[in-house]
Structure formats: structure tokens, C-alpha cells
C-alpha positions in Angstrom: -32.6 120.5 8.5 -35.0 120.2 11.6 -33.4 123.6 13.5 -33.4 120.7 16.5 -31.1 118.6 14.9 -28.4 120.7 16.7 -28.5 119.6 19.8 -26.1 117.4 21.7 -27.6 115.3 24.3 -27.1 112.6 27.2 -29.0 111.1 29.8 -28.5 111.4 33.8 -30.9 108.7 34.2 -33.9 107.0 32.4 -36.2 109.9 33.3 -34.0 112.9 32.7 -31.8 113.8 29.5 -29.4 116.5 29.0 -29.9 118.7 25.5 -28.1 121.5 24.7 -26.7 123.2 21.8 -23.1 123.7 23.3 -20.7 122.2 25.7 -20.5 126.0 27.3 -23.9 125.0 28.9 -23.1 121.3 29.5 -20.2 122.8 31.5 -21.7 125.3 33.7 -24.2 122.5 34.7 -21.1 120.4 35.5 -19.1 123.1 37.5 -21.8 123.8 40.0 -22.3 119.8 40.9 -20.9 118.2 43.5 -20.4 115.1 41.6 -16.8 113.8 39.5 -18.0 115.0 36.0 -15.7 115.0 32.7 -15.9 115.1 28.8 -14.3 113.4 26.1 -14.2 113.9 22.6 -14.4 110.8 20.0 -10.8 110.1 20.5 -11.4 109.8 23.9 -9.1 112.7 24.8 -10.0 115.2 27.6 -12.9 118.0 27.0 -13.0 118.9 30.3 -13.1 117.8 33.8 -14.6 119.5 36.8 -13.0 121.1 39.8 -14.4 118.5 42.1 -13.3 115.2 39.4 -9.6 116.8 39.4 -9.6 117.1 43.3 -10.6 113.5 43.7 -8.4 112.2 40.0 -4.7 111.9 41.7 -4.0 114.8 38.9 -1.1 117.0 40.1 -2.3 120.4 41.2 -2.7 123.0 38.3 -2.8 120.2 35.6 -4.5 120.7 32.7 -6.0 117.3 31.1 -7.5 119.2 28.3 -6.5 117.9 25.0 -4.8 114.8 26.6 -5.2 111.1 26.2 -5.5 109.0 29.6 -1.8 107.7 28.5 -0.6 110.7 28.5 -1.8 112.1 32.4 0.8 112.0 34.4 -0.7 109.3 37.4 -1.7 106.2 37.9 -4.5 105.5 35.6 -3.0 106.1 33.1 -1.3 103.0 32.8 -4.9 101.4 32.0 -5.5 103.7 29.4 -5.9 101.1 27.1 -9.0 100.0 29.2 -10.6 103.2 29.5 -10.4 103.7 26.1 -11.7 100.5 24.9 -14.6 100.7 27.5 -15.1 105.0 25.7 -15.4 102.9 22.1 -17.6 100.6 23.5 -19.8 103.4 24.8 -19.8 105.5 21.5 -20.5 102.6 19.4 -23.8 101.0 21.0 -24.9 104.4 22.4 -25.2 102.8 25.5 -24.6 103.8 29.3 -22.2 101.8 30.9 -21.8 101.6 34.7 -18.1 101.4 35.8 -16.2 101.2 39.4 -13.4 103.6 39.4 -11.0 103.6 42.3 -9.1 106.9 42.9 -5.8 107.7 44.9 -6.0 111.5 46.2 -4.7 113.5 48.6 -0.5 114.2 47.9 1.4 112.5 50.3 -1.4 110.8 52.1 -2.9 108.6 49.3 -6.1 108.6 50.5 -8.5 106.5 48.4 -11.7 106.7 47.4 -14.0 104.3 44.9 -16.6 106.0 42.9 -19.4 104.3 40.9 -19.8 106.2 37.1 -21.9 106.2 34.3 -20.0 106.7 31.2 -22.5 107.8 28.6 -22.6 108.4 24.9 -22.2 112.4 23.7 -24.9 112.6 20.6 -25.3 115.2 18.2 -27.3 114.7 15.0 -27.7 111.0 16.2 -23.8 110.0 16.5 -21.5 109.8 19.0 -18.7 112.6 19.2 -17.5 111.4 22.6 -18.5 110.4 26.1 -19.5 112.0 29.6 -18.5 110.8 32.6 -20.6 111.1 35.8 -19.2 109.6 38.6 -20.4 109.8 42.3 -18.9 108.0 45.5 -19.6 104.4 46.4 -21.9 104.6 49.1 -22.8 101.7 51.9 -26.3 101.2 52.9 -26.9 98.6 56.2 -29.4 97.9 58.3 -28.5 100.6 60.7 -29.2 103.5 57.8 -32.3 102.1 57.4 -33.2 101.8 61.1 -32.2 104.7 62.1 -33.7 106.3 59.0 -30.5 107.9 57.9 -29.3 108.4 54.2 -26.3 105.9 52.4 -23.2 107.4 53.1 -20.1 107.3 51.1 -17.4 104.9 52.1 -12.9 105.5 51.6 -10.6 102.6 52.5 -7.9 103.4 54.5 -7.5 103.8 58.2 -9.4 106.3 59.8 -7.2 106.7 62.9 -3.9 105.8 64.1 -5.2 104.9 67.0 -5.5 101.4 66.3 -3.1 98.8 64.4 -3.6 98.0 60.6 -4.8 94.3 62.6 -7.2 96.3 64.9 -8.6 98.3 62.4 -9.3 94.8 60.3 -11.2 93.6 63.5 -12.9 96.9 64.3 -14.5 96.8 60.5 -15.8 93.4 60.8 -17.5 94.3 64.0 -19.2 96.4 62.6 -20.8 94.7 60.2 -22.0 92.8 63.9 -20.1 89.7 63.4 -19.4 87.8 66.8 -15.7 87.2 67.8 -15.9 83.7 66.2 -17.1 85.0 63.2 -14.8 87.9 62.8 -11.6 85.1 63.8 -13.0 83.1 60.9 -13.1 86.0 58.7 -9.7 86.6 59.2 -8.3 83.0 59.6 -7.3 83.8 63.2 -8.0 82.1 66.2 -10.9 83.0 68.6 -8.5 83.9 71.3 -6.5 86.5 69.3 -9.7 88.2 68.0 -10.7 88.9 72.1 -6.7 89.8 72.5 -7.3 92.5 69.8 -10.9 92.9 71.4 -9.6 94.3 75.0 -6.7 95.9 73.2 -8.8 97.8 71.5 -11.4 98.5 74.2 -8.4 99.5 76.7 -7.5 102.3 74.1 -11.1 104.3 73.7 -12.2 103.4 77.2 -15.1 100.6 76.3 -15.9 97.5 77.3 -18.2 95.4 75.1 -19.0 95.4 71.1 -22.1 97.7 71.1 -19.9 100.4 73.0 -17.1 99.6 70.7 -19.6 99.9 67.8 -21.4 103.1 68.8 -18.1 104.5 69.2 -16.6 104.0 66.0 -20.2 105.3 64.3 -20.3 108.7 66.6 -16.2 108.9 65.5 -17.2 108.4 61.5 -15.2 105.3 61.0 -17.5 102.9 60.0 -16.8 105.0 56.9 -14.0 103.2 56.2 -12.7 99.9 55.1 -9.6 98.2 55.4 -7.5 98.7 52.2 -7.6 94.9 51.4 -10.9 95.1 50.3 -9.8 97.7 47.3 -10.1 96.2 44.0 -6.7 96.0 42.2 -8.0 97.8 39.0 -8.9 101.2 39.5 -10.9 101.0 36.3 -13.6 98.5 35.8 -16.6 98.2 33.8 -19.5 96.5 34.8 -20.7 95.1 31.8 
């Protein structure tokens, strides 16, 4: 037996694979990584999961998924878990990457929620699949302004950034930042022109502006064209791509 035969391996990416003889190295790649990073065995129950994927899963604190089956994690998701482990089949049998949107509630109490875009790759050892990896990092939004103003993607949550403005403001707020007019944000909405400038000066009265660009350089210097309004969150928190 080639003494490389051994190995286990996955890829990042096209231009960088993973190899390693255990999952003890796999793992201490995985803890150090700011990314949402788990492991599954060919039954698709839990290997592991890293601090940073069970902040951001919705898991109760001190939860151990080890050993489990989506079905039986106590949130959410795991109502789906037929889905996710049709989609970890799927992977294992074509030994192929598939890219999936997840959608995570976080946070306790404030349900904070955040979408992440994953690669759920085959585990290989001796050519066959023993499980999947999960490498999931946060959708990110990338506009004209980034590119402009030569900044980086950033990642996006949905939610209101602020109670400072109504569930309504906050609606028209998002669309102007995406530099839609008043008559395109009222169409948008399916409100009438004059309601959009109500909210408009409502809006403006409360952060002391007067006119979009303000408006809009406010709400960038404040971090909330981070956010989106929560009606834009896709119903299924699991979804793959393919």
C-alpha cells in the first residue's frame, strides 16, 4: 500500500487542498479560523464544529453536537434535517463541492440573523467519501461605493440596526441606499410618492439631515448599510445551490 494512501483530504478552493493523516490536524486548522467550520462523518452526524460555527448555529450554550444527527439538535434547523442530509449524500456520492446559502438565527433573546454562503465538500480517504466538511463564511455585499472608495466586501445581517427608526423607515432607509430616488423607492414598496417623502423628513427630523446623500453618509459612518430589512431573508435557512 502506497504509505500516502492514508491521507484524508479536501479542498478550500481549486488551488489549495487539505491532506492530512488525522482529523486532530484538520481540527486545529479549523479552531484557529475565523470562518463557520464543521465535520461530519458518512452518516452525516456531527464530527466537530468550531467555536466560531457554534456561536453563529442558534445551538444553546454548552451544547455538544458531537455524535448527533441534524434531527436531533435541539433548534431550528433541525427541522430541515432531511435537506441537509440529502444535500451531505449528494456531496459524498459525486465527490463534489456544493455551494449552499445557510441562514442562521443567533444571539438568545435577540434573534439576530445572519446568512452565510458554505462549501460543503467531500471528506476522502483512500479515494472514498467518509463524510463532509463544512466551510461556511458570511454573505458579503459588494456596491459601487466598495469599489469607489476602494474598500473591501463587507458582510451583511438582516434585522434592524437601530430603533431609531420604524420597521417602515428602516425599509425606506435600505432602499436609499442602494440610491434609489423617492419614486423609485415608493414603487419598490408599492407606496405612494408622497408617503415615501413623509417617511423621508420623518426620518431626516430624527438624525438631524436634510437630503439623501446626508441621510446616506449617515447611515454608512453609523454601519447600517450593513443591514437589510428582514423581508428579504429567504424562508429556508438551508439551501443548495445546485
Amino acid at each position: 500500500m502506497d504509505k500516502e494512501s492514508n491521507y484524508m483530504e479536501f479542498s478550500l478552493n481549486k488551488d489549495m487542498d487539505i491532506r492530512s493523516r488525522s482529523f486532530d490536524a484538520l481540527i486545529s486548522y479549523m479552531e484557529h479560523s475565523n470562518e463557520f467550520w464543521y465535520i461530519k462523518d458518512h452518516n452525516s452526524r456531527f464530527i466537530y464544529m468550531n467555536d466560531y460555527g457554534l456561536h453563529y448555529s442558534g445551538l444553546p450554550k454548552g451544547f455538544n453536537p458531537e455524535g448527533k444527527l441534524d434531527s436531533e439538535c435541539p433548534v431550528y434547523w433541525s427541522e430541515i434535517a432531511d435537506i441537509i442530509q440529502a444535500n451531505d449524500r449528494n456531496v459524498m456520492e459525486s465527490q463534489k463541492v456544493i455551494p449552499t446559502l445557510m441562514t442562521f438565527m443567533y444571539g438568545g433573546k435577540e434573534k439576530l440573523i445572519q446568512p452565510f454562503l458554505a462549501d460543503v465538500t467531500p471528506l476522502v480517504k483512500e479515494g472514498k467519501s467518509i463524510g463532509v466538511v463544512g466551510r461556511a463564511k458570511k454573505l458579503e455585499i459588494y456596491s459601487m461605493y466598495h469599489l469607489e472608495n476602494n474598500k473591501c466586501p463587507e458582510s451583511i445581517s438582516f434585522g434592524k440596526p437601530t430603533d431609531l427608526f420604524t420597521d417602515r423607515e428602516f425599509d425606506v432607509v435600505f432602499f436609499a441606499l442602494q440610491s434609489l430616488s423617492a419614486k423609485e423607492i415608493a414603487k419598490k414598496l408599492s407606496i405612494s410618492h408622497n408617503t415615501v417623502e413623509n417617511y423621508l423628513h420623518s426620518i431626516y427630523d430624527k438624525i438631524g439631515v436634510s437630503a439623501l446623500n446626508q441621510l446616506i453618509e449617515y447611515c454608512r459612518k453609523n454601519g447600517y448599510d450593513k443591514y437589510a430589512p428582514n423581508r428579504f431573508i429567504n424562508p429556508n435557512p438551508y439551501m443548495p445551490l445546485i
